[in-house]
C-alpha distance (Angstrom), angle and dihedral (degrees) to the residues before:
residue distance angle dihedral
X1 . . .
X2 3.91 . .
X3 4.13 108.6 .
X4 3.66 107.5 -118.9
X5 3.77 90.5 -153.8
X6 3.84 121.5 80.8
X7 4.10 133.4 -163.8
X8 3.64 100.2 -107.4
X9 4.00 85.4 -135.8
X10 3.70 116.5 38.1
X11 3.53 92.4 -173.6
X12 4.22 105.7 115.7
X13 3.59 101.8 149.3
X14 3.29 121.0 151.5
X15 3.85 104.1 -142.3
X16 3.42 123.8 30.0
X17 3.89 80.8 29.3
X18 3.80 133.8 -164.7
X19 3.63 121.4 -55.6
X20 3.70 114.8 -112.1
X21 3.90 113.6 -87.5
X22 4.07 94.4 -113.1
X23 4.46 82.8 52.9
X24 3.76 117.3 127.9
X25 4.14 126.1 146.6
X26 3.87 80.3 -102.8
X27 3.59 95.3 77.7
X28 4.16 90.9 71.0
X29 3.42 86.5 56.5
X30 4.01 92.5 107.6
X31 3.98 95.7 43.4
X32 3.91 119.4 138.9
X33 3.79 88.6 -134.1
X34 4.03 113.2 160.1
X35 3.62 92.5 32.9
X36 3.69 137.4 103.2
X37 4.02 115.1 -92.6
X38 3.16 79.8 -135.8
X39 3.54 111.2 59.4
X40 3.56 122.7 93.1
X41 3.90 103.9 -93.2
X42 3.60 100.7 49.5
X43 3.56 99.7 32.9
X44 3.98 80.5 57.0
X45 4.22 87.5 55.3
X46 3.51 84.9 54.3
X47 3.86 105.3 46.2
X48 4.01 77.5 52.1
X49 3.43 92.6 54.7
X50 3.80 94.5 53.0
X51 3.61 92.1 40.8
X52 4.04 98.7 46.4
X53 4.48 79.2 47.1
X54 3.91 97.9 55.3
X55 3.99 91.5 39.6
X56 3.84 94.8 54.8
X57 4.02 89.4 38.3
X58 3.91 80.6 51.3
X59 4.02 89.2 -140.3
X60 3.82 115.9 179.0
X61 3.59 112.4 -93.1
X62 3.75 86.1 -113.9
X63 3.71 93.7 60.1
X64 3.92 118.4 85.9
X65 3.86 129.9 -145.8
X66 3.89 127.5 -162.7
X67 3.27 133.5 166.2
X68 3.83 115.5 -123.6
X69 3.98 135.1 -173.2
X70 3.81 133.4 -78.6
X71 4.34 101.0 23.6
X72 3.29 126.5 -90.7
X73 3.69 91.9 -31.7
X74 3.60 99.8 64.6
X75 3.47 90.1 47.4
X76 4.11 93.5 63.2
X77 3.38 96.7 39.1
X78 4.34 84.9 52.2
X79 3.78 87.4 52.4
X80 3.62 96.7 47.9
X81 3.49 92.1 41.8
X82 3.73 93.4 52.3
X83 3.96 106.2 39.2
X84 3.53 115.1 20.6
X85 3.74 121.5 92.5
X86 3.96 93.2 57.9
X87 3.42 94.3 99.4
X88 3.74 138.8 -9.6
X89 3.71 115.7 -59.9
X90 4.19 144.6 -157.7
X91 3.38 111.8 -143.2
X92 4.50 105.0 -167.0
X93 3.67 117.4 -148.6
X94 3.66 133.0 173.8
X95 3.76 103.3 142.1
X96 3.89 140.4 35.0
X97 3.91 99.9 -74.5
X98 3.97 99.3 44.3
X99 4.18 80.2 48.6
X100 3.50 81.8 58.0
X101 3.89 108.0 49.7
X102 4.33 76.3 47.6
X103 3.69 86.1 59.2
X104 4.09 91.0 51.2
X105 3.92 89.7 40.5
X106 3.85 95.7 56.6
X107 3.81 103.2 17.3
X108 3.68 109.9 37.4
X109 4.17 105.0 26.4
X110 3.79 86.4 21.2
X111 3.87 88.9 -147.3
X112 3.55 112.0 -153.4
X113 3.61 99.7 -155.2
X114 4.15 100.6 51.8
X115 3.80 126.9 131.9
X116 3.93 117.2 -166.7
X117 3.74 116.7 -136.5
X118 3.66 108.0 -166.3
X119 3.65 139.9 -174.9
X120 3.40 131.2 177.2
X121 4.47 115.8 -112.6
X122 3.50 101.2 -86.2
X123 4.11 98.4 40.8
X124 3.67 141.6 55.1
X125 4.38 126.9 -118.6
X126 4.03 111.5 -115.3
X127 3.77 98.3 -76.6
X128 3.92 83.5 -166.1
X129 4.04 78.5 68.1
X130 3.38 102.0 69.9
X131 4.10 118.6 96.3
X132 3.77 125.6 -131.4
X133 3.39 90.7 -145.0
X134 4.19 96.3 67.1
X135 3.44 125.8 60.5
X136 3.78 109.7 -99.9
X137 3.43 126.6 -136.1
X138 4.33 123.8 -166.9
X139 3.42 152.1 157.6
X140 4.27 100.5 -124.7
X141 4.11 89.1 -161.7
X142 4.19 113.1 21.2
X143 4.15 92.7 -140.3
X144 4.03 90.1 -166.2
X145 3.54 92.5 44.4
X146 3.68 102.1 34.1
X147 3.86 88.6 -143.6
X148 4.26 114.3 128.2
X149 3.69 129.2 -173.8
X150 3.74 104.1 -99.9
X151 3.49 94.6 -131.0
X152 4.19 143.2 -31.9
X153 3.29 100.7 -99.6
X154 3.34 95.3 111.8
X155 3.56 94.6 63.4
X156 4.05 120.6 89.6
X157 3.80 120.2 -104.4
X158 4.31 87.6 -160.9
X159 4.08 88.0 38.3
X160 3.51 116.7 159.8
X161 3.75 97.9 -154.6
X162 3.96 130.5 56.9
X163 3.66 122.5 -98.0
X164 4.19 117.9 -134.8
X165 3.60 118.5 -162.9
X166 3.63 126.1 -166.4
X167 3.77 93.4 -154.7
X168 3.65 109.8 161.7
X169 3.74 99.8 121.4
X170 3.75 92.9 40.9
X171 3.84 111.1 46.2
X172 3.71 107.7 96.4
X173 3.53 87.8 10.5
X174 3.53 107.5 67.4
X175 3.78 146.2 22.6
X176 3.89 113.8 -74.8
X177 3.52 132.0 -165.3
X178 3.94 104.6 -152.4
X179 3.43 95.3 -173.7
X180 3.56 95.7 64.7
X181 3.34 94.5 41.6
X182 3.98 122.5 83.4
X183 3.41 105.4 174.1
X184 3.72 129.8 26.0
X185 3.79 136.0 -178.2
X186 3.92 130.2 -180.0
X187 3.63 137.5 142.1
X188 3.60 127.0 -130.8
X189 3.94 93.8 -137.0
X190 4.17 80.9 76.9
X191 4.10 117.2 61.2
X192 3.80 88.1 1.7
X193 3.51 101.3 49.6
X194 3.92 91.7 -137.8
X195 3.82 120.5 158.9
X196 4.11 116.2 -80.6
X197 3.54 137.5 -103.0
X198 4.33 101.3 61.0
X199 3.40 127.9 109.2
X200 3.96 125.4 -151.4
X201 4.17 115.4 -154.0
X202 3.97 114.7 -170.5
X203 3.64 111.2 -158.9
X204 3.93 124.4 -167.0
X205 4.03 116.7 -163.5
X206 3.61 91.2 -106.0
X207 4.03 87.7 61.4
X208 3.91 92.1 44.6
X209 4.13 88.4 54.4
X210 3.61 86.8 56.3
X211 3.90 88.1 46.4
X212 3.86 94.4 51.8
X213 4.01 98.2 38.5
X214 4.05 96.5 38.8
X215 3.79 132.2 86.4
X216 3.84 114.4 -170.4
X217 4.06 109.4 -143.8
X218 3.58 91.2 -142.6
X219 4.54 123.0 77.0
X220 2.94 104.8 -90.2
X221 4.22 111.0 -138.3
X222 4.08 111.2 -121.6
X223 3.92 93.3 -110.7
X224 3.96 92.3 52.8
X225 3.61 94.7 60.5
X226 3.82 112.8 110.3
X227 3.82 90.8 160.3
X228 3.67 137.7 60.9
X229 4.01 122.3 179.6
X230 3.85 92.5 -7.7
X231 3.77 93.9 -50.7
X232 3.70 139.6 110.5
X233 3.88 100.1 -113.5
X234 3.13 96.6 -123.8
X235 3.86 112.7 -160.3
X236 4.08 83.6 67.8
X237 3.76 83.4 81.3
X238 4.05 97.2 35.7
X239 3.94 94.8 50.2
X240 3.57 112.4 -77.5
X241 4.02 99.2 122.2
X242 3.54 115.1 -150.4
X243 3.59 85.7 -123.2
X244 3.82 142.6 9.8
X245 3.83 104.2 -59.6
X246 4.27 117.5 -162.3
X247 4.10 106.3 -101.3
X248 3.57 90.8 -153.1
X249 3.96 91.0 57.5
X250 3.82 89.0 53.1
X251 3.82 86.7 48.8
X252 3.87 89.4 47.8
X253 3.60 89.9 44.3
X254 4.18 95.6 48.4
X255 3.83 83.5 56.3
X256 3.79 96.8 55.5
X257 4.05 86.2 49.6
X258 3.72 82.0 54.2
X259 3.47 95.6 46.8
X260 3.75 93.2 49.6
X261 3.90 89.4 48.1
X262 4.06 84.9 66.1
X263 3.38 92.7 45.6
X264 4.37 101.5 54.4
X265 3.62 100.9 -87.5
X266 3.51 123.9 -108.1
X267 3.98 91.8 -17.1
X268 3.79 78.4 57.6
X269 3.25 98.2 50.6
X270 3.59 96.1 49.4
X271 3.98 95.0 43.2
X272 3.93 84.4 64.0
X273 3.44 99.3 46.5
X274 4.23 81.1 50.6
X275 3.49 87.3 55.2
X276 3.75 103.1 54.9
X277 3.85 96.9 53.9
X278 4.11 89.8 41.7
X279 3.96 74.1 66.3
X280 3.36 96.7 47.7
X281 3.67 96.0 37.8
X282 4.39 87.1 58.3
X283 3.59 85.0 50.3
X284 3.56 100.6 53.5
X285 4.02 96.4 48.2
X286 3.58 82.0 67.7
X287 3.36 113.7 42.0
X288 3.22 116.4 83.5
X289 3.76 99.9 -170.3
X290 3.98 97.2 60.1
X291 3.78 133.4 36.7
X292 4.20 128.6 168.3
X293 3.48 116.7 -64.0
X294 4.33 76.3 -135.6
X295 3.42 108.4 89.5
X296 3.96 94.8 -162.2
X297 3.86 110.3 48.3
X298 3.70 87.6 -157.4
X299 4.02 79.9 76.3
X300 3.31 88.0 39.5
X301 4.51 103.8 143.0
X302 4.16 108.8 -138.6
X303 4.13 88.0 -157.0
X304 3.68 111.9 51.6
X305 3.51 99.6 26.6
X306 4.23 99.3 -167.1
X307 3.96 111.6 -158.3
X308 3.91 111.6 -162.0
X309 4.77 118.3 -158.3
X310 3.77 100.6 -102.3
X311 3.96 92.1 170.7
X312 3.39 111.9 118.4
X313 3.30 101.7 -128.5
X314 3.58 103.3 49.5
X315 4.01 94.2 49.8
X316 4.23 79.8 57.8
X317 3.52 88.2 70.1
X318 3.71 131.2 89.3
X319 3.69 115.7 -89.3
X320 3.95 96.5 -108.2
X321 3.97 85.2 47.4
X322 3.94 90.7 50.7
X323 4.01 88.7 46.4
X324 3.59 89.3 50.7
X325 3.71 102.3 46.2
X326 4.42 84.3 58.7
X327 3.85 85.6 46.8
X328 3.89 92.0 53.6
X329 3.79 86.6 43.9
X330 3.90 100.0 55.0
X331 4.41 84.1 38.6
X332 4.03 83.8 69.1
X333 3.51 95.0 44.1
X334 3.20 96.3 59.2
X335 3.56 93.6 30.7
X336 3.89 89.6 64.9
X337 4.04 91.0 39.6
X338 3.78 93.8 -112.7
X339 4.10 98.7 112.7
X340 3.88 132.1 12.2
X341 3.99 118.9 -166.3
X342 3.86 101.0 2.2
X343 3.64 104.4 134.1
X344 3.50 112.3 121.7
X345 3.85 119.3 -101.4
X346 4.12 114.5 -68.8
X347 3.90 94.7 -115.0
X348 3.84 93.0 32.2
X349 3.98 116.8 96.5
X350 3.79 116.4 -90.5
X351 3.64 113.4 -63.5
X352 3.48 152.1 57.3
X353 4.03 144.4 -24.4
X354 3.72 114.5 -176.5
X355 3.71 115.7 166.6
X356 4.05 123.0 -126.1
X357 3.39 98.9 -171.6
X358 3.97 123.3 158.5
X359 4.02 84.5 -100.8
X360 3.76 97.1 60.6
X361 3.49 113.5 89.7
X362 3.99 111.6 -131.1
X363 4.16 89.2 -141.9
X364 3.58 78.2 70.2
X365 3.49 105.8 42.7
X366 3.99 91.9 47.0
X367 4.22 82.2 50.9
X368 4.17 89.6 56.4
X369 3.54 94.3 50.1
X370 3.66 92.6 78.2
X371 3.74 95.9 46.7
X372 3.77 88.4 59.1
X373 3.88 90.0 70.9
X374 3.30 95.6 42.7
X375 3.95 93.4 48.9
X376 3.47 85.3 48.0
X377 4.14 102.5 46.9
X378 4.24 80.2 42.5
X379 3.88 91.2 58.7
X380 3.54 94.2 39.1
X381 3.85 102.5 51.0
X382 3.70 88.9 46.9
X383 4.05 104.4 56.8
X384 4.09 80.1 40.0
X385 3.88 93.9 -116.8
């Protein structure tokens, strides 16, 4: 049967995300837009911005946040660019964007001190693996995959090596461990459902030594630059972007850190996000035509929550069958203004990606649940499987 009850915001995305609940066009009302970055007012939103970021992270006040070009992605690529090669390095991947910081590892810098620890979607490498000694680079929450490391335990505290962390599903979603963690990247258009394009790079002191004693033998592109003479520049991480960021995204991102204020902080934040996959999690235990694309729910990610076909029938078909019976499942969805933008990632398995972010309201995910199995039964009945 059809559900009579609806999410009240179809919008489960999992990158840009959903707004915040308390979001209207109203909140940009105070941006510094036509102005130089640089001038006093905005560059005063945007020292706020970094400030009101590191105290709800709660970094160490020897830790330094700026906000850097080109999302989350530009912010790997500028710490890969400007540490690695010092010493040997482990670079983690289990899903499409740790394949992809492999890719810049041995393709592009053409390290020649890299090991590859793979898993296959669905799992995790042997964290126990990894050496203290080499820099290591991971993805803290796999957002195609929706697999996490469980914890950081497995990380060092007298590590010799730095520690990278693709975080941009994770931060302000999940608990973090700073002190294991040397280098950390995220953008705010993820668990706060801020507007794209901005990066976020967390840097401990341990990263910043390498910074200031370190010369990369490869050009290093304007934007990447984090150093100038030998030392951290400085007004990166005070509100001096290292190029011309959007006002009306730091305006849109200031009212999310409101937002979350209301809501508990990051405890908040995280409680939410806890929420959403307790919904999901109900779901799943019976349905018997889906299960987690995680195969250890001790791994199990509470922001892109990835659903993989288990029904027996479907996985019998050919591949391009199976990835068109998910397609035809996320077309009614959206057709009957339940779900936009759920289909699972286009390299991941067949499936689903629906996003559990802090901004989501768990009402509404516990109202989609539902609609999955009667998307599902809808598709079915009609290709006569």
């Amino acid at each position: 049967m059809t559900p009579t009850r609806k999410p009240v915001c179809p919008h489960f995305s999992s990158g840009p995300t959903k707004k915040h609940p308390m979001w209207t066009p109203a909140q940009l009302e105070g941006a510094e837009t036509g102005r130089s970055h640089r001038a006093k007012e905005p560059k005063a939103k945007i020292t706020e911005a970094i400030d009101r970021m590191s105290e709800m992270l709660g970094l160490p006040s020897d830790y330094r946040l700026g906000i850097v070009p080109a999302s989350d992605t530009g912010a790997v690529e500028m710490a890969m660019w400007s540490v690695l090669g010092a010493r040997g390095v482990d670079v983690l991947a289990w899903e499409s964007f740790g394949k992809t910081w492999v890719g810049d590892a041995t393709k592009q810098l053409k390290l020649e001190d890299c090991r590859i620890l793979e898993a296959d979607w669905g799992e995790l490498p042997d964290l126990n693996a990894t050496d203290a000694d080499r820099d290591i680079l991971f993805t803290f929450n796999g957002t195609t995959s929706g697999v996490r490391v469980p914890d950081t335990n497995w990380i060092a505290s007298d590590r010799k090596g730095l520690t990278i962390a693709d975080a941009t599903s994770a931060c302000f979603a999940m608990e973090m461990d700073w002190q294991k963690l040397d280098i950390t990247t995220f953008s705010w258009q993820k668990s706060l459902g801020g507007e794209a394009a901005h990066g976020v790079i967390v840097l401990s002191p341990r990263a910043i030594e390498r910074l200031e004693s370190y010369t990369p033998p490869w050009p290093m592109p304007k934007i990447f630059q984090l150093t100038k003479g030998g030392k951290l520049i400085e007004g990166i991480f005070r509100g001096d972007t290292i190029n011309t960021p959007s006002m009306l995204c730091v305006e849109d991102l200031l009212s999310a850190l409101n937002w979350a204020d209301n809501v508990g902080g990051l405890d908040g934040l995280i409680a939410r996000s806890q929420a959403n996959l307790q919904a999901v999690r109900d779901f799943v235990e019976n349905a018997p035509w889906c299960d987690f694309l995680c195969s250890d729910l001790a791994n199990l990610s509470s922001t892109s929550i990835c659903l993989k076909i288990s029904d027996a029938a479907v996985r019998a078909l050919p591949a391009e069958e199976q990835s068109a019976f998910a397609k035809a499942i996320t077309t009614k969805l959206a057709g009957a203004g339940v779900a936009f933008d759920i289909g699972g990632y286009r390299t991941a398995p067949p499936g689903l990606r629906v996003w559990g972010g802090p901004t989501v309201e768990a009402s509404d995910m516990a109202a989609l649940m539902p609609w999955l199995d009667w998307a599902f039964n809808e598709v079915r009945a009609e290709l006569k499987i």
